[in-house]
C-alpha positions in Angstrom: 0.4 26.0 4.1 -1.8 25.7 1.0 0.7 24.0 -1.0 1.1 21.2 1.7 -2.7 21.2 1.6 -3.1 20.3 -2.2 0.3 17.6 -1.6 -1.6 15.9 1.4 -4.8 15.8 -1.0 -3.1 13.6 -3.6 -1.6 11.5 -1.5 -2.6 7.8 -1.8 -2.9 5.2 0.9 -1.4 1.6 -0.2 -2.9 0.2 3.3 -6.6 1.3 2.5 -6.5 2.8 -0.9 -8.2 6.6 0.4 -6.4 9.8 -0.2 -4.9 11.9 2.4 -2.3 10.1 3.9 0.4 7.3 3.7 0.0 3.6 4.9 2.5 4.9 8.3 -0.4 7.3 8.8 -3.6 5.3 7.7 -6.2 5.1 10.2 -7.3 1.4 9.6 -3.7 0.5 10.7 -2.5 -3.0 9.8 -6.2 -4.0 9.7 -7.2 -6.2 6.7 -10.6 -7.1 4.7 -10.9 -10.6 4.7 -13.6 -13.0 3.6 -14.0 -17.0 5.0 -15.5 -18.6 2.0 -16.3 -22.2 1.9 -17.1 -21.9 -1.9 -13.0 -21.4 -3.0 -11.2 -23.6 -4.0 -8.3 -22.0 -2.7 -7.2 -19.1 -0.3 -6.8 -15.5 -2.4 -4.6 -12.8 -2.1 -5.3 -9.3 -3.6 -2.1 -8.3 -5.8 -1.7 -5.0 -3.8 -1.9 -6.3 -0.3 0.8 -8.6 -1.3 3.0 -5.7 -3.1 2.9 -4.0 0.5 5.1 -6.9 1.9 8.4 -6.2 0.8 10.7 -6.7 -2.2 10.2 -10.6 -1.7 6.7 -10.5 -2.9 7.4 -7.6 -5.7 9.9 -10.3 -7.2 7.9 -13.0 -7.1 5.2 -11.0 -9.2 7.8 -9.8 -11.6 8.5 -13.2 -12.1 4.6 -14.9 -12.5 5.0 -12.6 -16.0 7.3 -15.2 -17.1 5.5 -18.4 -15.3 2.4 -18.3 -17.1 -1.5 -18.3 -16.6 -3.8 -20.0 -14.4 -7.4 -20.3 -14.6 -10.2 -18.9 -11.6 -13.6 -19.3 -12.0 -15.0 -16.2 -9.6 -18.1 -16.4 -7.3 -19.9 -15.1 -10.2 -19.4 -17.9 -12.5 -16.6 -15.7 -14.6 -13.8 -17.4 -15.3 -10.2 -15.5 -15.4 -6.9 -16.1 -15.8 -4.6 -14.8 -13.5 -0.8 -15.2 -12.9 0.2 -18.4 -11.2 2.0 -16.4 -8.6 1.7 -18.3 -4.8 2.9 -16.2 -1.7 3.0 -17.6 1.9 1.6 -15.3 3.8 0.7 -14.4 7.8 -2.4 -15.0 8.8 -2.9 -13.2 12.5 -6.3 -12.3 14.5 -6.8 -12.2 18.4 -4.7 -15.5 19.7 -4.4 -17.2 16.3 -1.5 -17.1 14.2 -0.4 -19.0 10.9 1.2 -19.4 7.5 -1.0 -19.6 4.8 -0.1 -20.1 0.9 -1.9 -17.8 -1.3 -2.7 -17.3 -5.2 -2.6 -13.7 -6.6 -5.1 -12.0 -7.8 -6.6 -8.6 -8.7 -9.6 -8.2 -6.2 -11.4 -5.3 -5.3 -13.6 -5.7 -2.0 -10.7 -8.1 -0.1 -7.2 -8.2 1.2 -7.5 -12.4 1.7 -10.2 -15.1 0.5 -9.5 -18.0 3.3 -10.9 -21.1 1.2 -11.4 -24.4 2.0 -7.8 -25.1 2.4 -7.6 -22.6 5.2 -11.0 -24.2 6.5 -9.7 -27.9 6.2 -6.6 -26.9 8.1 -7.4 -25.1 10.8 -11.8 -25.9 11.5 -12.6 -22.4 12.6 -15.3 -21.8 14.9 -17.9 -18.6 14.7 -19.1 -17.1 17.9 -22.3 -15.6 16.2 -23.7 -13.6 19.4 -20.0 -12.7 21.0 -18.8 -11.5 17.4 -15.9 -13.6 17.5 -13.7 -15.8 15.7 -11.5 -18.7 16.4 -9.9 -22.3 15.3 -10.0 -25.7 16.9 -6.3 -26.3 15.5 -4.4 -23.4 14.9 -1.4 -23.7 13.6 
């Protein structure tokens, strides 16, 4: 009993990143962080959300190694150079559901960055006082 205890303790969650339990078990289920931000260029994808989805994406990582560098210029002015790895992705919430392309990238506070290509596309709408999102042309 104690030893499963101290095993369950070290655990790591690749879903939510807390200790305790596996992604199967996490709590926040298939739930993801994302932020709308009309400042990017593009739409982001953090590197480990993306490693979640199956030996597909894993290759395609392997692979950016060998690809090369591109450069990001963050919210906070910093400019970094990431792989130039692109993964389509879904994109699902209440009624809508699309493809999106995504660049990798190492982020800590989000799963996706929807940018202005994800805003172009599909004009989402903001229900401020119902707490709800939508699109005007989903895809």
């Amino acid at each position: 009993m104690e030893l499963d205890t101290i095993v369950q303790s070290s655990i790591r969650c690749y879903g939510c990143g807390k200790l305790g339990h596996t992604q199967r078990a996490c709590p926040a289920g298939g739930q993801r962080k994302v932020l709308i931000d009309f400042g990017a260029s593009t739409n982001f994808a953090r590197r480990q959300t993306v490693a979640r989805n199956g030996d597909k994406c894993a290759d395609a990582l392997r692979e950016s190694e060998v690809r090369g560098q591109v450069s990001v210029r963050l919210a906070d002015g910093t400019v970094v150079d990431v792989p130039g790895v692109r993964m389509d992705l879904a994109v699902k919430f209440k009624d809508f559901d699309s493809t999106e392309s995504f660049l990798v990238l190492d982020m800590d506070k989000y799963d996706l960055i929807l940018g202005m290509p994800w805003l172009e596309k599909h004009e989402p709408w903001i229900d401020w006082r119902g707490k709800a999102i939508g699109a005007s042309r989903p895809a």
